[in-house]
N, C-alpha and C positions, 0 to 999 in steps of 0.2 A: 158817322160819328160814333165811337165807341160806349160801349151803356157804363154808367156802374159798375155794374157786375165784370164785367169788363178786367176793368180799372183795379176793381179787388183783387180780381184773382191775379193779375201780372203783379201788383205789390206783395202779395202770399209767394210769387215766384223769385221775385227779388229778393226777399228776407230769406227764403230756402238756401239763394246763391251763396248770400254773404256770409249763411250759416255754413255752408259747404267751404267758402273759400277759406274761413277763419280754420274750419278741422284740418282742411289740407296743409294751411300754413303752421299750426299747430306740430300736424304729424311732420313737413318739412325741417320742424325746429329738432323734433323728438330724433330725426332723421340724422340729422347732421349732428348732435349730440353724438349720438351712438357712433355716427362715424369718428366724432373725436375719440370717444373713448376707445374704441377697438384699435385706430391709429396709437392711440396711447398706450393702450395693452400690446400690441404690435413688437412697438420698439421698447417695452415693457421685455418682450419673450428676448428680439434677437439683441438685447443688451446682455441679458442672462445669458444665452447663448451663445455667443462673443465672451463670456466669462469663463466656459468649459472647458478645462482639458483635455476635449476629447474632440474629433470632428460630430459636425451636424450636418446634415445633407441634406436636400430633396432633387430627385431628378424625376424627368417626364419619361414617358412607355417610353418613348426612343432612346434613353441612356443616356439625355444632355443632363445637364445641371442646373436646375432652377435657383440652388442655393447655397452656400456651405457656410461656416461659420472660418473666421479667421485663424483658427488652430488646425483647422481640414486644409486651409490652403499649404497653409506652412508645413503643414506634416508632407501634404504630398508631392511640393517643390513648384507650385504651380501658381502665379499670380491671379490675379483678377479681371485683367485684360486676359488672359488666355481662357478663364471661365467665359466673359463675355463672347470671344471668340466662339468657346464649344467644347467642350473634351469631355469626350467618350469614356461611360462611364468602366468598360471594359478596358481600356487604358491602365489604371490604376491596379491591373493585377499583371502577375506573370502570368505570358502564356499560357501553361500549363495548366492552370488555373482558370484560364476562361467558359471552359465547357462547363464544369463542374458551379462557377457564377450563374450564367445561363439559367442550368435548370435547377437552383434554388432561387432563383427571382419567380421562375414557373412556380414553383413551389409555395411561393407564398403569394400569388395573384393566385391562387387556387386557395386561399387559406389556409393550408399545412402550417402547422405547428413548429416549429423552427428554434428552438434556444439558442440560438448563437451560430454564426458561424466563422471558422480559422481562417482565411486565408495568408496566400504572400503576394504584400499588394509592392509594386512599382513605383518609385519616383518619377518625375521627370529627369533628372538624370543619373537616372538607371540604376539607382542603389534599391535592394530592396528592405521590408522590414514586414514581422506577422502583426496581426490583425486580429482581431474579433468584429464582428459583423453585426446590427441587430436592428432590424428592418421591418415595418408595417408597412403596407400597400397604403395611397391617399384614395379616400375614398370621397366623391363628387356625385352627389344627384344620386348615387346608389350605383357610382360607377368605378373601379378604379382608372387614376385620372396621371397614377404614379408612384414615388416608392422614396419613403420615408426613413433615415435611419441615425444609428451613431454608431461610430467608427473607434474601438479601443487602441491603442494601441499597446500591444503584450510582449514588446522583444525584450525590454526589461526580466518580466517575469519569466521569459522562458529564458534567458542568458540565465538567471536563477536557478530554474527548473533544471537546467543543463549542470552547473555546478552541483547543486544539490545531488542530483541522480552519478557526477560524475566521485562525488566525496563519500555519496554511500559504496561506489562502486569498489571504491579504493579503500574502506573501511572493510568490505565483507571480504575484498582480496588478501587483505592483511590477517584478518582474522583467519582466515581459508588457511594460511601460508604459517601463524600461529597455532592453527588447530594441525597441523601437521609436523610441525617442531615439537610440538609436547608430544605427538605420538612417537616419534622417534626418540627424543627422550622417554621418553617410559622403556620403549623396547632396551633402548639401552643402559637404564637403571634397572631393568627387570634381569636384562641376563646379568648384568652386574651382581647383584644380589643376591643370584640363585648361584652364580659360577663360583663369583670370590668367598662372598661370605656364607654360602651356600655350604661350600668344600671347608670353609676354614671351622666352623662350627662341627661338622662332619666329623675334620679330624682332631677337633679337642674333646668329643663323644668318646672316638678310638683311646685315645691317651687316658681320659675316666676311666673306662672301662680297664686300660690295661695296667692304671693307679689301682683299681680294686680287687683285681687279680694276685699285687703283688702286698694285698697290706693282709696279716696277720690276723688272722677272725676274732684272735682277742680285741684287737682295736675297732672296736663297735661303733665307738664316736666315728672315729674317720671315716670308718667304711658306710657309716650313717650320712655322714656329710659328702662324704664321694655320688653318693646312690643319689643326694637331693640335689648337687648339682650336674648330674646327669641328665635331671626330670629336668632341671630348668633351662639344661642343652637342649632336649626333647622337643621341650614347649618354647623355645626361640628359633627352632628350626623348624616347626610348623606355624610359626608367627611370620619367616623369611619367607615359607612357600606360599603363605596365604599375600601376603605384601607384593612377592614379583609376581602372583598370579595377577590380580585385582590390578596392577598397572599394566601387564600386557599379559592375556591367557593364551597360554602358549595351544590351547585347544584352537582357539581362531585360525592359527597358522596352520598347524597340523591334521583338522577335523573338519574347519568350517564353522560359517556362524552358527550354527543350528547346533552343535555341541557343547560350543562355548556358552549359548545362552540357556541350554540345559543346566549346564553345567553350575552357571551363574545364578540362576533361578533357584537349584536347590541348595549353595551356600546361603542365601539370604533367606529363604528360609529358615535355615537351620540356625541363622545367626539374631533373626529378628520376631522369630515364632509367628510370624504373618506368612498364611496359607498362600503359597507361589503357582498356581497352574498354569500351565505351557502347551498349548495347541497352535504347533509350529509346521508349514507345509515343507513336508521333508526330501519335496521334490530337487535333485544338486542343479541348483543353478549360479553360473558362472557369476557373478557380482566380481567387479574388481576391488581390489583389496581397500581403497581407498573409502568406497561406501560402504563393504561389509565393518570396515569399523567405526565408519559414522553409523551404522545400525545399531551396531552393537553398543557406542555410546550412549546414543537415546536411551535405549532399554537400561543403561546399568543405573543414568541420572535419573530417567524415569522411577528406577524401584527405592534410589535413595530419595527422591522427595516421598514416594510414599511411605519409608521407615520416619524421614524425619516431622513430616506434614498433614500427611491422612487422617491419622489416626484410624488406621483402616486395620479389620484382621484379614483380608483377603484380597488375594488380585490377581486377575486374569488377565494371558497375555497369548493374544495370536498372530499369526503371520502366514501370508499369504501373495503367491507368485503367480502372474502370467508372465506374456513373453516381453510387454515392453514394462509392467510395474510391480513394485514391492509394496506391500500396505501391513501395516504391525499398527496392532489395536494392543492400549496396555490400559485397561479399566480398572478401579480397586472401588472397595466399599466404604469409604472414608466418610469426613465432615465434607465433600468438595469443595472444589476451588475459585474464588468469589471472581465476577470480571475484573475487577478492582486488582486483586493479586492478578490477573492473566496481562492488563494491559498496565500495571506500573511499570514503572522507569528504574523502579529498583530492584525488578526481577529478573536480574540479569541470568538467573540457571538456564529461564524460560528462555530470553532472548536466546541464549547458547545452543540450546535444543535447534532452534528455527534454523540457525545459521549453521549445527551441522549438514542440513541438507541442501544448504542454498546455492553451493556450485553448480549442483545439477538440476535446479531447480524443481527441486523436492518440496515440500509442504509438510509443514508440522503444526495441526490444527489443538487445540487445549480447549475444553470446556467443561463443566462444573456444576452437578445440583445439590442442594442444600441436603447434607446429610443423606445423601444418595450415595457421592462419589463423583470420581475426577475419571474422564478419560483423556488418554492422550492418542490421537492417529497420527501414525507416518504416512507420507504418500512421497514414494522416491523411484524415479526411471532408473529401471535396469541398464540402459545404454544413452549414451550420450542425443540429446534430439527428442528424444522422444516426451509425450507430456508429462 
């Protein structure tokens, strides 16, 4: 027969139980809460996710499809029965494209850094379209378990991309084919100017002069006003040379640039009393005509912004050849030039500078310190190809 004591302690055991079974069914309630709520947050996320224009995915290490959102299927031609069936997540790309998927998938189960990546993914039938790419590994118990991502779609923006690149293309070709008309126009207002009106000035000089030969020494007035419009034949006939020079110098053709921008260099000085030095490599090298007078453009816009903008008294200008590049440095001592003026919209001289070297893919760099000074660098291939 059981004592007492007995008796107590299995009652201390009972009361233990029912305090144990009450926690259990407690933590049971607490259990299934939580599962509603996370069910609730669940369809919470793939409601949101169903609302994306973009796809959503998850697939397992084997490359099935554990999920996508309703915009992934549609983009990629492919139902829901076929998801349930299987499809390979190497399917969704071209060929060409497979290997280079591969080991970016390695790449990021290795956790490499990865900002995006382009692909040309595949429909099911068979159209293709680009892609952005942007994928984190699922991570399980401390394991990757698979591969997480969203899917942009960019043929839009690059159809853009494409216009845009093909409008500038045709903007700099016009300009190219513009900046080549006014050069032939000049040539041919230059010799215009020096031939026609060049000659015809010449010979109303001759006729003065042979007016003053024939008037009477008494007549002082006339011979006074013969002599002042002679100066003023004089001084319109080195206003003709200075005009057809300045629109094409006929030293370019005849001498080369290195002449010309001598030559150039010390008319503006003489004309704007701002110190010109010229450290020019005077090694002959062949430039065809085309960039020797996009050189020489840069340099003549270059010395007129610094007459009209510097406020510089000096400026130095060098130049210098190897075998595939030209490089001309045109520095002055001015107020320099602010980024503000380098990257407006209404610095069109600047833009012009840029675009004289941009057939051949030249570079024309501008930059500016406060009451330092403005330099400008050319960088232009001597031959076609080269950088």
């Amino acid at each position: 027969m059981a004592s007492s004591n007995d008796i107590k302690a299995l009652k201390n055991e009972i009361r233990k139980l029912k305090a144990r079974i009450k926690e259990l069914e407690k933590t049971e309630i607490e259990l299934k809460n939580t599962e509603r709520e996370l069910s609730k947050n669940e369809k919470k996320f793939r409601d949101l996710v169903e609302l994306l224009p973009q796809t959503v995915y998850e697939m397992d290490l084997n490359g099935n499809f554990k999920f996508t959102n309703k915009y992934g299927i549609q983009s990629f031609g492919y139902t829901q029965e076929d998801l349930n069936k299987g499809v390979d997540f190497l399917q969704l790309f071209i060929p060409s494209e497979r290997k280079r998927v591969r080991e970016n998938i390695i790449r990021i189960f290795n956790n490499e850094e990865i900002n995006g990546n382009e692909y040309t993914c595949l429909r099911k039938d068979g159209s293709t379209f680009q892609a952005l790419f942007y994928s984190n590994p699922i991570i399980q118990n401390n394991k990757a378990v698979g591969l997480r991502g969203v899917v942009i779609d960019i043929t839009e923006r690059k159809k853009v991309e494409r216009d845009l690149k093909e409008s500038r293309d045709q903007l700099r070709s016009l300009a190219s084919h513009l900046q080549s008309v006014r050069e032939e126009e000049r040539l041919i207002m230059a010799r215009e100017i020096h031939d026609e009106l060049g000659q015809a000035l010449t010979a109303l000089k001759m006729d003065l002069i042979w007016m003053q030969k024939r008037l009477n020494p008494e007549q002082k007035e006339q011979i006074g006003k013969v002599r002042s419009m002679t100066d003023l034949v004089d001084s319109t006939i080195q206003t003709v040379r200075r005009i057809s020079t300045e629109l094409r110098p006929g030293l370019i053709d005849d001498l080369g640039l290195q002449a010309a921008m001598e030559w150039y260099g010390g008319e503006f000085q003489n004309r704007t009393g701002i110190i010109c030095t010229l450290d020019l490599d005077d090694t002959d090298h062949h430039l065809e005509q085309d960039r020797v007078i996009a050189v020489f453009r840069i340099f003549q816009e270059a010395l007129t912004n610094v007459a009209r903008h510097a406020h510089a008294s000096a400026v130095h200008v060098s130049m210098r050849f190897t075998s595939e590049l030209l490089t001309m440095e045109i520095k002055d001592n001015g107020i320099g030039i602010t980024d503000e003026q380098i990257y407006s919209s209404k610095s069109l001289g600047l833009v012009g500078l840029r675009e004289r070297v941009n057939p051949w893919g030249g570079k024309v760099i501008i930059s500016g310190v406060h009451n330092i000074g403005t330099t400008v660098k050319v960088r232009l291939p001597v031959q076609d190809g080269k950088p």
